[in-house]
C-alpha positions in Angstrom: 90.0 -237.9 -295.8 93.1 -237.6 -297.6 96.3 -239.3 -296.1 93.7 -240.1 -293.0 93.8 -236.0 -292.0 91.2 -234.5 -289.7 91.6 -231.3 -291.8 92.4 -231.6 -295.5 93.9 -228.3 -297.3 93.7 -227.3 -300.8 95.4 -224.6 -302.0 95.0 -223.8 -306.3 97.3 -221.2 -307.9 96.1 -220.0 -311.9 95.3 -217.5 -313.7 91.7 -215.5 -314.2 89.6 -217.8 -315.9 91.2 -220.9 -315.3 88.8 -222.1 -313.3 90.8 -222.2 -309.8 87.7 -220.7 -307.5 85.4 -223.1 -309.8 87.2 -226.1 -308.7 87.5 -225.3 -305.3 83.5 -224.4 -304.9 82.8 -227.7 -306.8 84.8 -229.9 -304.4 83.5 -228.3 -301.6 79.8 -228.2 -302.6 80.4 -232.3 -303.2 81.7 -233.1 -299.4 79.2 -231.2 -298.2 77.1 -233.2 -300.1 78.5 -236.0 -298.5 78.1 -234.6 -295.1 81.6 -233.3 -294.9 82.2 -229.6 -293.5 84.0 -227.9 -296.2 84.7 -224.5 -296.9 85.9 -222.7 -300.4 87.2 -219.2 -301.1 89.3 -216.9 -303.6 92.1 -214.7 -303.2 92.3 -212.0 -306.2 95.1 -209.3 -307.4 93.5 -207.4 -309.5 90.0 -208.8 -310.3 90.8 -209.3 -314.1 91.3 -212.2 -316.4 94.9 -213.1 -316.9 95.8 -211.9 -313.1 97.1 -214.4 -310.5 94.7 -215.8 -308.3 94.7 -218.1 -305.6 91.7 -219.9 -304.1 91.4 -222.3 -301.0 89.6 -225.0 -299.9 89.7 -226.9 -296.2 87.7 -230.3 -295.7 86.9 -231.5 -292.3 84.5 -234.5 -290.8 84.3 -232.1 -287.8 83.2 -228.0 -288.3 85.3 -225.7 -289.6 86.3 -222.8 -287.3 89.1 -221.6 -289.1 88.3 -218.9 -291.9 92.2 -217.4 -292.7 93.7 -218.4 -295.9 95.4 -222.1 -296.0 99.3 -221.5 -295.2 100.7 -224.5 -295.3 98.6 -226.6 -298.0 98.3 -230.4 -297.5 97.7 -230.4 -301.7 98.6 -227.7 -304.2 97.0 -227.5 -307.9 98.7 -225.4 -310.5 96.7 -224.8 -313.4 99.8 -223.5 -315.9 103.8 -224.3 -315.0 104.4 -220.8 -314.8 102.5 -220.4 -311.6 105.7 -222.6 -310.4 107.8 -219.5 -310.7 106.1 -217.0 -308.8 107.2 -216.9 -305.2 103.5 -217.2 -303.7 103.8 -221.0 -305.3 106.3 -222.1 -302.6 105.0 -220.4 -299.8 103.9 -223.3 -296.6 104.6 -226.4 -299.2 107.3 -229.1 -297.7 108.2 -232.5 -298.4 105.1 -233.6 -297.3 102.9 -231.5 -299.6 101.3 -232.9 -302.9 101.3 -231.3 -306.0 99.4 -231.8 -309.3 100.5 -229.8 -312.3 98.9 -229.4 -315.3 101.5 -229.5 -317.6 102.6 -231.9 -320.6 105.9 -232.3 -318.4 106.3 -235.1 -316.1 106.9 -235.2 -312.0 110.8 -236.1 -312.6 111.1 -233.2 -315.3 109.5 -231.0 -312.9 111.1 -231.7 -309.4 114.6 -231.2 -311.2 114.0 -227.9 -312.7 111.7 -226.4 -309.8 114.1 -227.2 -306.3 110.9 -226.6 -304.2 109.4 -229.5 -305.3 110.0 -232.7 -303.2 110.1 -236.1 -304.6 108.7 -236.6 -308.1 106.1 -239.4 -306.0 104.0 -236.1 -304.5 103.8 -234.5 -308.2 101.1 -235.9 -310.7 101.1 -234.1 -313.8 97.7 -233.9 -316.0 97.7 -232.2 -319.7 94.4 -230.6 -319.2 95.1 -228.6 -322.3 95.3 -231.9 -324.4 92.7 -233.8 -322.8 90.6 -231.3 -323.7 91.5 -230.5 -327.1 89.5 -233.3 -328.9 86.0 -230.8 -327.5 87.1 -228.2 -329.9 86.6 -225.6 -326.5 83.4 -226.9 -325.4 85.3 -228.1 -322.0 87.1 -226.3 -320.0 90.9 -226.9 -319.0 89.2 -227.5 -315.1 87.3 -230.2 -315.5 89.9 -232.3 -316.0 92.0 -231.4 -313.4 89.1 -232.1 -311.3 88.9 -235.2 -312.1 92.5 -236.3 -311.9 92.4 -234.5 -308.7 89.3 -236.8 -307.5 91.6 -240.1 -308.6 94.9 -239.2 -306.5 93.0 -238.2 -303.3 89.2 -240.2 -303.3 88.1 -237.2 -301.3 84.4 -237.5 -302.3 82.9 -240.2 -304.6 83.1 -239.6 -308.9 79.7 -239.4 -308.4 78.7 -236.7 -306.4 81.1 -234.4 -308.3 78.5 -235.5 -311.2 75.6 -234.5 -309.3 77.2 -230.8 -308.3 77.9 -230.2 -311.8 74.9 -231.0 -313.3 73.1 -228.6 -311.1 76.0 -225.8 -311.6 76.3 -226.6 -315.2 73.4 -228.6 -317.2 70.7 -226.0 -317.5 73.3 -223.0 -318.1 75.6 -225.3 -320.7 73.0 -227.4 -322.3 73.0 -231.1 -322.8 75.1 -231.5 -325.6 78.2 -229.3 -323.6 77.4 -231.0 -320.4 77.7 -234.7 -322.0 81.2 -233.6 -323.2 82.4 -232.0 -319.6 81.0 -235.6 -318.2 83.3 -237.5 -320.3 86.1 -235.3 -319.9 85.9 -235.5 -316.1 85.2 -239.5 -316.2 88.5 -239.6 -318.8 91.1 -237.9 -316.1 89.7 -239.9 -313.3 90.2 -243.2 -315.2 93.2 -242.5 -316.7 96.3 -244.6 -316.0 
């Protein structure tokens, strides 16, 4: 587990249709399948793309009884820098909390115009949009965050992420898109 946690909390802050509820069922669905307890759920405003949203994940070697949303978040994704700015994006983080960002800016940038943030060592930065860019939109800006994600904290092997996409995504994709979201998720985790 994470920093050697019983309980490992994920909280994600983006905007409909950034993929924050998909990463959070994808990395649950993968300890499960590593027979973790996990547990994944949204939080919407209004249910429409564009709108805030929140979603939540806990990960546990032990069951889960808890079911309340994660208050004080051991790890917290943003999938856009202006997430950063709402007040719900400092809410239970301390110096202790990670962060990655996707952003094209870098931890040090970041910590100095953002107070909340602690030490540039707990932010990673990813530029998602950029990775991404060379798929000409066959990718979407989640996968890799995922994969990035996967490389700071080793919660469940490269691999089993694979599996739970293929079974989420091959059929429903197709081979051709599929291939490309595999290489853009093995591109984040690898990267320096």
């Amino acid at each position: 587990m994470f920093n050697n946690k019983p309980v490992f909390s994920l909280r994600i802050h983006g905007y409909g249709g950034q993929g924050s509820k998909s990463i959070a069922n994808i990395l649950a669905k993968a300890a499960i399948a590593e027979d973790m307890h996990a547990q994944a759920f949204p939080e919407f405003g209004p249910e429409r793309r564009g709108a805030p949203v929140k979603s939540f994940a806990r990960f546990s070697v032990d069951p889960i009884t808890t079911r309340s949303q994660i208050e004080k978040p051991d790890f917290v994704i943003f999938m856009d820098t202006n997430m950063l700015k709402l007040d719900t994006a400092r809410e239970g983080t301390n110096s202790e909390t990670y962060f990655l960002v996707q952003t094209h800016l870098t931890g040090r940038e970041l910590a100095k115009e953002f107070a909340f943030l602690p030490d540039h060592h707990r932010i990673q930065c990813i530029d998602a949009l950029s990775a991404i860019a060379e798929y000409d939109n066959k990718v979407h800006v989640s996968v890799p965050i995922i994969g990035r994600f996967l490389r700071i904290t080793e919660l469940v092997p490269l691999e089993r992420v694979r599996d739970v996409m293929s079974k989420e995504f091959l059929r429903k994709l197709g081979e051709e898109r599929y291939i490309l979201m595999e290489k853009a998720l093995e591109e984040a985790y690898y990267q320096v």
